[in-house]
mmJSON file of the N, C-alpha and C atoms, coordinates in Angstrom:
{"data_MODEL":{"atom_site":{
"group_PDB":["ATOM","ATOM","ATOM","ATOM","ATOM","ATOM","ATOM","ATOM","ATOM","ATOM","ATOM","ATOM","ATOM","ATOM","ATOM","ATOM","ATOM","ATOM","ATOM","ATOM","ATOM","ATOM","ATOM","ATOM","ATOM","ATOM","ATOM","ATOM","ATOM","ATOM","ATOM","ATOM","ATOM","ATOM","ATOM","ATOM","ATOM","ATOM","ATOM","ATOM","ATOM","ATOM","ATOM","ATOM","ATOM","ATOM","ATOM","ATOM","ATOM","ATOM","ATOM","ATOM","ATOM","ATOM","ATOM","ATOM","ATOM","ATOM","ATOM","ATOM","ATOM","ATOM","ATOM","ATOM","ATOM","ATOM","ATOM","ATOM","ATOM","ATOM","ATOM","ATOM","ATOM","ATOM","ATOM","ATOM","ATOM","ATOM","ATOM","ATOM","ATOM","ATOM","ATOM","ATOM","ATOM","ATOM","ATOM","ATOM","ATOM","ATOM","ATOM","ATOM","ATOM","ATOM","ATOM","ATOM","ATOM","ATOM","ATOM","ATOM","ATOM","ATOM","ATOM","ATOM","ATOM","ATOM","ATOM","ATOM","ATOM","ATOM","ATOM","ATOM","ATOM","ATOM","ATOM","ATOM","ATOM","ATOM","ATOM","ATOM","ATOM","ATOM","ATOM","ATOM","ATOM","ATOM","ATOM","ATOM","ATOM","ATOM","ATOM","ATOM","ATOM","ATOM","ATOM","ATOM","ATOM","ATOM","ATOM","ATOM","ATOM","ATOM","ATOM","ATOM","ATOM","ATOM","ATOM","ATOM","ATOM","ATOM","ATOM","ATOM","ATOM","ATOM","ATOM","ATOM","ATOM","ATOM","ATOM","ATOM","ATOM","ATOM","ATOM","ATOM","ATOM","ATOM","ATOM","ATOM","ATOM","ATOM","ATOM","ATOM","ATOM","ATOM","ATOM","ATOM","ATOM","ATOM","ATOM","ATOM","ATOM","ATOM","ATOM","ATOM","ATOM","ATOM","ATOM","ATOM","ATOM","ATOM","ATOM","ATOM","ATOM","ATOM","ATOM","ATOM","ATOM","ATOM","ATOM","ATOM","ATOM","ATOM","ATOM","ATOM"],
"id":[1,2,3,4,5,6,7,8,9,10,11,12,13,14,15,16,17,18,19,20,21,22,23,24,25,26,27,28,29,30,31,32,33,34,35,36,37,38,39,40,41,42,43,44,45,46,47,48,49,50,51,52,53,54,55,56,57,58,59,60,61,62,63,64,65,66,67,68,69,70,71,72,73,74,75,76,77,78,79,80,81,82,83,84,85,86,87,88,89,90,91,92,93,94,95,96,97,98,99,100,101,102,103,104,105,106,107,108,109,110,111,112,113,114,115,116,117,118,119,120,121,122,123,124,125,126,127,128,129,130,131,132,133,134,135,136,137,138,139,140,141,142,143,144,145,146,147,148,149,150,151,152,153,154,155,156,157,158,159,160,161,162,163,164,165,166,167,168,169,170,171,172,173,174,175,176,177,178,179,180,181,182,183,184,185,186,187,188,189,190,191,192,193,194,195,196,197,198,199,200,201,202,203,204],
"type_symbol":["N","C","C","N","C","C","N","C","C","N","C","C","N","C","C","N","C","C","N","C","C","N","C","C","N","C","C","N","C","C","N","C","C","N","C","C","N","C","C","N","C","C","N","C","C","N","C","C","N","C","C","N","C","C","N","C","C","N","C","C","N","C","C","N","C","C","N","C","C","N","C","C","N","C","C","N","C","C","N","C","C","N","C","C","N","C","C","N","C","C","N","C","C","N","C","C","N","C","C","N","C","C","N","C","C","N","C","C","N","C","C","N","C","C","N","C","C","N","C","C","N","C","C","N","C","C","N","C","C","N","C","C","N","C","C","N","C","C","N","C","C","N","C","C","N","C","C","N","C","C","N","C","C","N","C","C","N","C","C","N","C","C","N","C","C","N","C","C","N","C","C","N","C","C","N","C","C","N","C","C","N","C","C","N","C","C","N","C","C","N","C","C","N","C","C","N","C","C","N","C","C","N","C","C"],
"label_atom_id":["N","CA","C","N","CA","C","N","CA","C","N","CA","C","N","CA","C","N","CA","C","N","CA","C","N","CA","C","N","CA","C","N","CA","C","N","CA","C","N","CA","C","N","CA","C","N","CA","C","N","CA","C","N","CA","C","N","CA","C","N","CA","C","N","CA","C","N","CA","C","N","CA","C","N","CA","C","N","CA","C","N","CA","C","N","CA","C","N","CA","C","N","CA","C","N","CA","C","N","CA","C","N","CA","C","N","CA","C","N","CA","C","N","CA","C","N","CA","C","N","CA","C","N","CA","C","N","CA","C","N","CA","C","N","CA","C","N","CA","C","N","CA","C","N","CA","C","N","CA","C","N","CA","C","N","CA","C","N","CA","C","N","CA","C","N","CA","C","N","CA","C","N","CA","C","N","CA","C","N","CA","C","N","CA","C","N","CA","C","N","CA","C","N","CA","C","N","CA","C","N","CA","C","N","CA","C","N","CA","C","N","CA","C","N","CA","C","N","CA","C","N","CA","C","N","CA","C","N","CA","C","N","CA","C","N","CA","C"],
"label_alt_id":[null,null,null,null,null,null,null,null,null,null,null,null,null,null,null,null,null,null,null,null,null,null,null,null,null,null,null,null,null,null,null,null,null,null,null,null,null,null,null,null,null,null,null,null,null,null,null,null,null,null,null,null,null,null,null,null,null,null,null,null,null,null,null,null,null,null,null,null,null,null,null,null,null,null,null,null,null,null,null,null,null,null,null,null,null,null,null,null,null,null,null,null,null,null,null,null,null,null,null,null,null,null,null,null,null,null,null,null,null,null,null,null,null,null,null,null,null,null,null,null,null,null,null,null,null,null,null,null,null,null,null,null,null,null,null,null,null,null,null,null,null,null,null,null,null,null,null,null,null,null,null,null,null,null,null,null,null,null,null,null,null,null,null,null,null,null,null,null,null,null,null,null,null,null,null,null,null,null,null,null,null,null,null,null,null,null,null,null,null,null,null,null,null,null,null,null,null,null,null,null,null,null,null,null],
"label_comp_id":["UNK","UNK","UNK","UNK","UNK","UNK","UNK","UNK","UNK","UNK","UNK","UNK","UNK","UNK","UNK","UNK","UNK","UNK","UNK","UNK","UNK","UNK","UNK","UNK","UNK","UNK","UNK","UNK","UNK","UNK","UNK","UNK","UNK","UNK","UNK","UNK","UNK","UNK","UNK","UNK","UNK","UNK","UNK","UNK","UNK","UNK","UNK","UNK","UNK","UNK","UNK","UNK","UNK","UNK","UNK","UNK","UNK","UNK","UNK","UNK","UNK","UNK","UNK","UNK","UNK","UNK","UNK","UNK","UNK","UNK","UNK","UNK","UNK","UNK","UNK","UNK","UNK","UNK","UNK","UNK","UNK","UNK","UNK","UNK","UNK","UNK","UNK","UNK","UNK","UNK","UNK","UNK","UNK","UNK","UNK","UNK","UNK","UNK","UNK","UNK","UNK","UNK","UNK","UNK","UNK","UNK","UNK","UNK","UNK","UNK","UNK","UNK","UNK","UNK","UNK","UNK","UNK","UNK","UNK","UNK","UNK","UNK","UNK","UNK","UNK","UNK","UNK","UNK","UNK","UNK","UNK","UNK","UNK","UNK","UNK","UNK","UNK","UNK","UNK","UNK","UNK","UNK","UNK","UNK","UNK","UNK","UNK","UNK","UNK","UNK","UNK","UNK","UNK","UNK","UNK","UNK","UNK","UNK","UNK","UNK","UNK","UNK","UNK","UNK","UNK","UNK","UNK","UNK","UNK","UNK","UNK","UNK","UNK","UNK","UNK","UNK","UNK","UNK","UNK","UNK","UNK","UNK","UNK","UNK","UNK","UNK","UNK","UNK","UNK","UNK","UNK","UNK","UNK","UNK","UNK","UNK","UNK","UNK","UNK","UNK","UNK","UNK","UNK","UNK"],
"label_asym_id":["A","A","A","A","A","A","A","A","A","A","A","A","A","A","A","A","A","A","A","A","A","A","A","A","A","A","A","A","A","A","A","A","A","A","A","A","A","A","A","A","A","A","A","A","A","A","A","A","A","A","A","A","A","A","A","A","A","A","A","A","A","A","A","A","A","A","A","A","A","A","A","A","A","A","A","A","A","A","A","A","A","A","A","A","A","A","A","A","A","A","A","A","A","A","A","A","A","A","A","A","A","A","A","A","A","A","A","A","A","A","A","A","A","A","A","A","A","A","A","A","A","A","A","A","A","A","A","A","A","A","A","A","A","A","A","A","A","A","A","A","A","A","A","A","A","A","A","A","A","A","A","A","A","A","A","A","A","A","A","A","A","A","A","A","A","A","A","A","A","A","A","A","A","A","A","A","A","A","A","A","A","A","A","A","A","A","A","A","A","A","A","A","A","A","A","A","A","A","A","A","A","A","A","A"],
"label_entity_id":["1","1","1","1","1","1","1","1","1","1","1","1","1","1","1","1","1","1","1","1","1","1","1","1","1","1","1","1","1","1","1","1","1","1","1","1","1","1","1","1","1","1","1","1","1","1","1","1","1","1","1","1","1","1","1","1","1","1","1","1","1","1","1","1","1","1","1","1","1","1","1","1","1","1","1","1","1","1","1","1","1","1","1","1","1","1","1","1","1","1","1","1","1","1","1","1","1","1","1","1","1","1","1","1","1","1","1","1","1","1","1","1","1","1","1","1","1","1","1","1","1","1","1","1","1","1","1","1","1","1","1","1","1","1","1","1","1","1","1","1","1","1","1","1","1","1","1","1","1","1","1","1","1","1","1","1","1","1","1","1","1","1","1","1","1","1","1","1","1","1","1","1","1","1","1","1","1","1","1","1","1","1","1","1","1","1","1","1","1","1","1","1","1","1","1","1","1","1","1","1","1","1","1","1"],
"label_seq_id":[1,1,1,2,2,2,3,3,3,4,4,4,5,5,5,6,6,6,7,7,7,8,8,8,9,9,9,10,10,10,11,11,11,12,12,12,13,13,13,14,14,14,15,15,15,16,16,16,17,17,17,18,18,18,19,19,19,20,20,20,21,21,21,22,22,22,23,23,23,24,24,24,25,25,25,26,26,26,27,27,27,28,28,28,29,29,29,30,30,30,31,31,31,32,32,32,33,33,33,34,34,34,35,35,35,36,36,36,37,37,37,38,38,38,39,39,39,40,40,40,41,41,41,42,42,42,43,43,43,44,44,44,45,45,45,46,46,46,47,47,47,48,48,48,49,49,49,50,50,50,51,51,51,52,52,52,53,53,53,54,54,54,55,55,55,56,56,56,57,57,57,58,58,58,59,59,59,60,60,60,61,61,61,62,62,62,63,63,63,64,64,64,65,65,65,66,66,66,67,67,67,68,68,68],
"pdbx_PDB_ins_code":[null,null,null,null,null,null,null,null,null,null,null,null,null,null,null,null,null,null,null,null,null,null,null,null,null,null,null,null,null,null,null,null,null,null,null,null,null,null,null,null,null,null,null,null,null,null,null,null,null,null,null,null,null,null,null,null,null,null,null,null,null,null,null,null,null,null,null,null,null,null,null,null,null,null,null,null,null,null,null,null,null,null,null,null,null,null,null,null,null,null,null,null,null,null,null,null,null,null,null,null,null,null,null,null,null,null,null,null,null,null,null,null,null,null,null,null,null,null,null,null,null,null,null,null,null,null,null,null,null,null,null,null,null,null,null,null,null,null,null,null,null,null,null,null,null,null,null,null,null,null,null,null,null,null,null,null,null,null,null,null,null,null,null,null,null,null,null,null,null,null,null,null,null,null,null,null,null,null,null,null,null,null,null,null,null,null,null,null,null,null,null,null,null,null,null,null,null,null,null,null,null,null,null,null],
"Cartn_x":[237.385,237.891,236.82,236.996,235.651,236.18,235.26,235.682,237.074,237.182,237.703,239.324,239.452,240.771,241.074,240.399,240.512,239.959,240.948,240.116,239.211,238.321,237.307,238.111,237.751,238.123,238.09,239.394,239.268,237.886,237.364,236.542,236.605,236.907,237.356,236.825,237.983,237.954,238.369,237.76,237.742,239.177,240.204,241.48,241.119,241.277,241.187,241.156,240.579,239.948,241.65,241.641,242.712,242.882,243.387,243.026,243.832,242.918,243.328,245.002,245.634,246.854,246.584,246.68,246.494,247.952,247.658,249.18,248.372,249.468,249.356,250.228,249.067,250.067,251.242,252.329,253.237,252.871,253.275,252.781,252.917,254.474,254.684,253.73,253.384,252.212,250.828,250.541,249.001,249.293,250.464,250.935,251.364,251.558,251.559,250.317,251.017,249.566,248.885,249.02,248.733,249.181,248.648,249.214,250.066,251.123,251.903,250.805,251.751,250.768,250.953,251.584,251.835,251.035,250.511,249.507,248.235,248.208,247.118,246.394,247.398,247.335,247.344,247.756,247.718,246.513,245.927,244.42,243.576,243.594,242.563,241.698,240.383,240.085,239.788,239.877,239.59,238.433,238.341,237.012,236.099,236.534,235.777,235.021,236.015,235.158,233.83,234.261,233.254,231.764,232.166,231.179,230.373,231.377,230.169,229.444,229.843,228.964,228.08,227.782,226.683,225.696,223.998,223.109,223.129,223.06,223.107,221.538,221.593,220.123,219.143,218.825,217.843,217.329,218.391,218.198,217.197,217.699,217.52,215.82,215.793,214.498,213.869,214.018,212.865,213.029,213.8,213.563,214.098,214.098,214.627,215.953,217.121,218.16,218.037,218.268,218.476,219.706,219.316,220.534,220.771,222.074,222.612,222.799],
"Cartn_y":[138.181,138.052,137.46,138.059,136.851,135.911,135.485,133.92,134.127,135.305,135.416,135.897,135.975,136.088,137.579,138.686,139.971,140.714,141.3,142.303,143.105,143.418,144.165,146.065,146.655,147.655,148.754,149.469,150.033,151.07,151.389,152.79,153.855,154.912,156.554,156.616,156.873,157.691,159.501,159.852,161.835,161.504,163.008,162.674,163.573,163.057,164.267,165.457,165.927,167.811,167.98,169.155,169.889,170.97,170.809,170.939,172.349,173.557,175.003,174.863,176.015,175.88,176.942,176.252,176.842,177.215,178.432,178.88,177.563,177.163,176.205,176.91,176.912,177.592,176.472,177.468,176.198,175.336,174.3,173.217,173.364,174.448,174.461,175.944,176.489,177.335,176.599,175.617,174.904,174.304,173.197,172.904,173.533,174.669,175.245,175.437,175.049,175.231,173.976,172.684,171.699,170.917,170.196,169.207,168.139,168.126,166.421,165.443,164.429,163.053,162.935,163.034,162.893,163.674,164.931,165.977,165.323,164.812,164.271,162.88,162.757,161.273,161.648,162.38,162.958,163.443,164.295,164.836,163.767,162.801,162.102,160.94,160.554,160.305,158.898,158.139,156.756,156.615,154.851,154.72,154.249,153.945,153.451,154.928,155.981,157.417,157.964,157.776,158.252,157.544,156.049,155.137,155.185,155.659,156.194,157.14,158.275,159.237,159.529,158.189,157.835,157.374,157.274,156.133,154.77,154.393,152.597,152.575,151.043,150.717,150.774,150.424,150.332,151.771,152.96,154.277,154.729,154.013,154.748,154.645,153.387,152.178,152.676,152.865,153.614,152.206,151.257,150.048,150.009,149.751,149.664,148.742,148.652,148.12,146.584,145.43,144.4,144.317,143.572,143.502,142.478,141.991,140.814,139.931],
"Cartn_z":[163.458,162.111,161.22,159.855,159.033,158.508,157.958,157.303,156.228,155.527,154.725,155.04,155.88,156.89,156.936,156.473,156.165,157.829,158.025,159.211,159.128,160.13,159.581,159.323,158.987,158.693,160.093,160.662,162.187,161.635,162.597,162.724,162.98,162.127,161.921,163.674,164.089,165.185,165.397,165.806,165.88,166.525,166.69,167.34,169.125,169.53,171.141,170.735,171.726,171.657,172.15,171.474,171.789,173.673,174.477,175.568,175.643,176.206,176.351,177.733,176.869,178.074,179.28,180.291,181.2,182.313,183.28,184.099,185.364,185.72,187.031,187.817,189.518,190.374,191.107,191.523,191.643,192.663,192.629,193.59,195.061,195.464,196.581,197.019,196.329,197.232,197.481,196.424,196.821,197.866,198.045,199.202,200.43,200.279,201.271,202.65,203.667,204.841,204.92,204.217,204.08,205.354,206.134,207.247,206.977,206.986,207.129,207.762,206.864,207.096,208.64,209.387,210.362,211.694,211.099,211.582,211.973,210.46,210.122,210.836,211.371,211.904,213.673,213.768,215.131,215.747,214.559,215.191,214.727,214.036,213.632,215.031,214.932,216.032,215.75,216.753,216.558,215.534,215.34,215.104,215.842,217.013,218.456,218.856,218.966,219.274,218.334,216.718,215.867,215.969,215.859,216.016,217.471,218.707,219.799,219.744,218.889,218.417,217.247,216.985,215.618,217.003,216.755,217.315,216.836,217.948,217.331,216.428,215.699,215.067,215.697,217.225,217.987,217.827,218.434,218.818,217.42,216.271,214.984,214.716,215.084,214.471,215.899,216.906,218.071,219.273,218.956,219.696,220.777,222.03,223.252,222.983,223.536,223.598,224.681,223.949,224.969,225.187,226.441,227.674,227.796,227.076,227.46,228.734],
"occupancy":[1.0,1.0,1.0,1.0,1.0,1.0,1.0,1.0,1.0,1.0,1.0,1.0,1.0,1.0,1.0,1.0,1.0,1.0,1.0,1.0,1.0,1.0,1.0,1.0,1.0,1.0,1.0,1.0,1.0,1.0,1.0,1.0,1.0,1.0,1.0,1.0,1.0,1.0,1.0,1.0,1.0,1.0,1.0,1.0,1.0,1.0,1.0,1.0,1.0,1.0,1.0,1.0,1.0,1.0,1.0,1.0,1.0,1.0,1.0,1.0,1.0,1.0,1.0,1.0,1.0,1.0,1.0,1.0,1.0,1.0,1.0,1.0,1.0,1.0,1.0,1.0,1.0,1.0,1.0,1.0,1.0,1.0,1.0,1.0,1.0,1.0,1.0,1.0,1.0,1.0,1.0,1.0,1.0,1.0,1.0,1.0,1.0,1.0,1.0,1.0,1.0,1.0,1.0,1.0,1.0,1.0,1.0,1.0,1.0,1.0,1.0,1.0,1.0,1.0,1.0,1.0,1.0,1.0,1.0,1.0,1.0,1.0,1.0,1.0,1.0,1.0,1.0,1.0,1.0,1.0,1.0,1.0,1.0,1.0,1.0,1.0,1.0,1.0,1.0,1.0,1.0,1.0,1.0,1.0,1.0,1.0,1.0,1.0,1.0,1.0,1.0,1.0,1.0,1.0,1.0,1.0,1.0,1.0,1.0,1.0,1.0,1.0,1.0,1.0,1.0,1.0,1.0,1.0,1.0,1.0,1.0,1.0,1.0,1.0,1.0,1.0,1.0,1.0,1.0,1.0,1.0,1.0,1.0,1.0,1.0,1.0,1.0,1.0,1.0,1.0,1.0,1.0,1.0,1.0,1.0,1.0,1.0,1.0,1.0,1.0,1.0,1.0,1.0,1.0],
"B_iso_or_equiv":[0.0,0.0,0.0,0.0,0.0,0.0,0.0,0.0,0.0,0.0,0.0,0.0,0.0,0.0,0.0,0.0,0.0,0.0,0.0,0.0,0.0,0.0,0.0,0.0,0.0,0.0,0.0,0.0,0.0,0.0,0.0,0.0,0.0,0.0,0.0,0.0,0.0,0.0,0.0,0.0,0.0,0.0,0.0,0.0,0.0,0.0,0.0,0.0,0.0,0.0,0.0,0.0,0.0,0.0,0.0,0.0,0.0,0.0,0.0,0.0,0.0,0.0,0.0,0.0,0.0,0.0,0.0,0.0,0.0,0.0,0.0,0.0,0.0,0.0,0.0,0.0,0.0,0.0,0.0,0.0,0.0,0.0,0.0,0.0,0.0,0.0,0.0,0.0,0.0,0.0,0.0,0.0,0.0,0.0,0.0,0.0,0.0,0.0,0.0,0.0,0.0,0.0,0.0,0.0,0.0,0.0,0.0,0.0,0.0,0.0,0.0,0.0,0.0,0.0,0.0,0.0,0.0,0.0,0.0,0.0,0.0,0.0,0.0,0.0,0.0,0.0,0.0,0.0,0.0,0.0,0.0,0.0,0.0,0.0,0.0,0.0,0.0,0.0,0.0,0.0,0.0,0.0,0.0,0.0,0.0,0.0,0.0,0.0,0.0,0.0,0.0,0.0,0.0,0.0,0.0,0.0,0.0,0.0,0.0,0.0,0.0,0.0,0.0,0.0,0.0,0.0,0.0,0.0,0.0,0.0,0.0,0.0,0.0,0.0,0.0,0.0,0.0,0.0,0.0,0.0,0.0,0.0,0.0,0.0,0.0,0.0,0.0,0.0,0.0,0.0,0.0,0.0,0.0,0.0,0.0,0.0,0.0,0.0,0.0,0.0,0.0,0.0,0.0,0.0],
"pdbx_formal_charge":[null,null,null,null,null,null,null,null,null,null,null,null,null,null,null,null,null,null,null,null,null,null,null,null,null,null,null,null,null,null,null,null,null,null,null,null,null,null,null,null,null,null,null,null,null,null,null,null,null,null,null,null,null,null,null,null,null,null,null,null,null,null,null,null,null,null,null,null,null,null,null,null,null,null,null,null,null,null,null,null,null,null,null,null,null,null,null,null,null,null,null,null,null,null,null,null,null,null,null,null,null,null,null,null,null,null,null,null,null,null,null,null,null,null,null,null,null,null,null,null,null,null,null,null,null,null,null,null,null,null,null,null,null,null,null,null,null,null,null,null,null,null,null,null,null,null,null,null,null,null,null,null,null,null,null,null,null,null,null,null,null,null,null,null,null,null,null,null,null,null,null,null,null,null,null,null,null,null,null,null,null,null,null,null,null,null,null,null,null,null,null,null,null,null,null,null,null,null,null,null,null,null,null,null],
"auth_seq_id":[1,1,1,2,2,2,3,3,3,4,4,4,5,5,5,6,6,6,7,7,7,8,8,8,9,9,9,10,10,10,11,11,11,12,12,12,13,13,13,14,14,14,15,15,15,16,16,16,17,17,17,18,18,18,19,19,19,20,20,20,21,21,21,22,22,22,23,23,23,24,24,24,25,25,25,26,26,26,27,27,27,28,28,28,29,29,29,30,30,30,31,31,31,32,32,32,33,33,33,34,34,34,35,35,35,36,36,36,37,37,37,38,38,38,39,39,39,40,40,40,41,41,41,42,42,42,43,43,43,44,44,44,45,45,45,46,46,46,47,47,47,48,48,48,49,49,49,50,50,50,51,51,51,52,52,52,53,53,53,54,54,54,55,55,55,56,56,56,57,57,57,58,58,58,59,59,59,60,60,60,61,61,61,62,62,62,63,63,63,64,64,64,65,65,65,66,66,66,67,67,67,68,68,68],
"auth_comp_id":["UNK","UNK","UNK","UNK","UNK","UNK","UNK","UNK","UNK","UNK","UNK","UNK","UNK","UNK","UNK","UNK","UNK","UNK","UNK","UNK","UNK","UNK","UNK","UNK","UNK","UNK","UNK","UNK","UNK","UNK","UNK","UNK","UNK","UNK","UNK","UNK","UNK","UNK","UNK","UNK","UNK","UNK","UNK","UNK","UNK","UNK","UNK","UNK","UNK","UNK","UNK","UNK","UNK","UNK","UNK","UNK","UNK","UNK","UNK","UNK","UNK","UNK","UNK","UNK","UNK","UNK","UNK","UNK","UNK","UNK","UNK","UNK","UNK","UNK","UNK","UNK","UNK","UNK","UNK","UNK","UNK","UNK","UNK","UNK","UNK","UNK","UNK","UNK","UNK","UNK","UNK","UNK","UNK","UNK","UNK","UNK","UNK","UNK","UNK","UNK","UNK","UNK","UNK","UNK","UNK","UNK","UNK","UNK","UNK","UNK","UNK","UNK","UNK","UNK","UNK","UNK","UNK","UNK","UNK","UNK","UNK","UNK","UNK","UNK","UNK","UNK","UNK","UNK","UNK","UNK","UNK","UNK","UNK","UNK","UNK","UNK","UNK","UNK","UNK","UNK","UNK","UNK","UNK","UNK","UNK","UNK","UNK","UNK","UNK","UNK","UNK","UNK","UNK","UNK","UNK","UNK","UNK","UNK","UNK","UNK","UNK","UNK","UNK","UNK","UNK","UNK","UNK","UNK","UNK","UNK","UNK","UNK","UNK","UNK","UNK","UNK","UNK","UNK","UNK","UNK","UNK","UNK","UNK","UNK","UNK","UNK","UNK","UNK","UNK","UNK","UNK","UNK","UNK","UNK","UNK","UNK","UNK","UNK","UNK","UNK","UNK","UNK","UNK","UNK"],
"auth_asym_id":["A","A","A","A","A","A","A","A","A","A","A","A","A","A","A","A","A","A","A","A","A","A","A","A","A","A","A","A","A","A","A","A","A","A","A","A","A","A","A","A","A","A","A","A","A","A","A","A","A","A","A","A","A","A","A","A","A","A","A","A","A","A","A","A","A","A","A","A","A","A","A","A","A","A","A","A","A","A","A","A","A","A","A","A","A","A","A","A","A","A","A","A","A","A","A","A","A","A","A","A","A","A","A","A","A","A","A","A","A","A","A","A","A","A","A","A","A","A","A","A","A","A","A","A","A","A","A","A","A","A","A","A","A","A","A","A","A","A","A","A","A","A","A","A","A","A","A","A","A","A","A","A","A","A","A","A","A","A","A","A","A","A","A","A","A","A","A","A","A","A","A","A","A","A","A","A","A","A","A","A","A","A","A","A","A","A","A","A","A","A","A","A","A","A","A","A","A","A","A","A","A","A","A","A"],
"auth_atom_id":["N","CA","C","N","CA","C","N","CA","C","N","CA","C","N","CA","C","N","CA","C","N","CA","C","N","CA","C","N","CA","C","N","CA","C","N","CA","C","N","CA","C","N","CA","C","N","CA","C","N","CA","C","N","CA","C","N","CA","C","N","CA","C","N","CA","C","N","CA","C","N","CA","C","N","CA","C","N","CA","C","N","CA","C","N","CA","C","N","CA","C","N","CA","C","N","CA","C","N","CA","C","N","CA","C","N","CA","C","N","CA","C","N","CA","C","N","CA","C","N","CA","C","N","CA","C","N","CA","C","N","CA","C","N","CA","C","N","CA","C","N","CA","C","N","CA","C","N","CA","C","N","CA","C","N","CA","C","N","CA","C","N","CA","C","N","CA","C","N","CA","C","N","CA","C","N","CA","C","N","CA","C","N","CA","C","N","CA","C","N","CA","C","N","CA","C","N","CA","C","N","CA","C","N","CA","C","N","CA","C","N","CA","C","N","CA","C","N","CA","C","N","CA","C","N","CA","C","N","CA","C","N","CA","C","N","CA","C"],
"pdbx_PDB_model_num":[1,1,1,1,1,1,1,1,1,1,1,1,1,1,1,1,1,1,1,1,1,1,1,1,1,1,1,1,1,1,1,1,1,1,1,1,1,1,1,1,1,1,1,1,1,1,1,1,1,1,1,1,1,1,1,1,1,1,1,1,1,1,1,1,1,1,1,1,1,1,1,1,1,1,1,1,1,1,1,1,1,1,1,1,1,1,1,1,1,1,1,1,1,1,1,1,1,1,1,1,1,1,1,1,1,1,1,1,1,1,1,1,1,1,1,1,1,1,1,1,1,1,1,1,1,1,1,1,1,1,1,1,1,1,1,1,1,1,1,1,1,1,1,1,1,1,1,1,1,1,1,1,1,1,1,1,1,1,1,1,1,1,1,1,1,1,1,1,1,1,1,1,1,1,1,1,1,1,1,1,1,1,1,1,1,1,1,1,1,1,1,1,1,1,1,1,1,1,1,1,1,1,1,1]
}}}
């Protein structure tokens, strides 16, 4: 606010682009063929499995692995 207790004046804002209409396909054909969460959760694989099939840092960096 200024000293003078007057607001400053807003700033001409443009109004939104006018957005083209488009046909949307219906939802239950995009959905269609889609897995339930439950599918989804079924084939999914640990993260103990993924992470054995990354190289550890040593493997990465060339370093021999110590042995506890």
């Amino acid at each position: 606010m200024s000293e003078s207790g007057e607001q400053p004046p807003e700033p001409e804002v443009p109004p939104p682009p006018k957005l083209p209409d488009v046909d949307s396909p219906d939802a239950e054909k995009v959905l269609d063929g889609v897995p339930s969460a439950d599918e989804v959760v079924e084939q999914a694989e640990s993260a103990e499995d993924v992470l054995r099939g990354e190289p550890s840092v040593d493997e990465i960096l060339g370093r021999e692995r110590k042995r506890d």
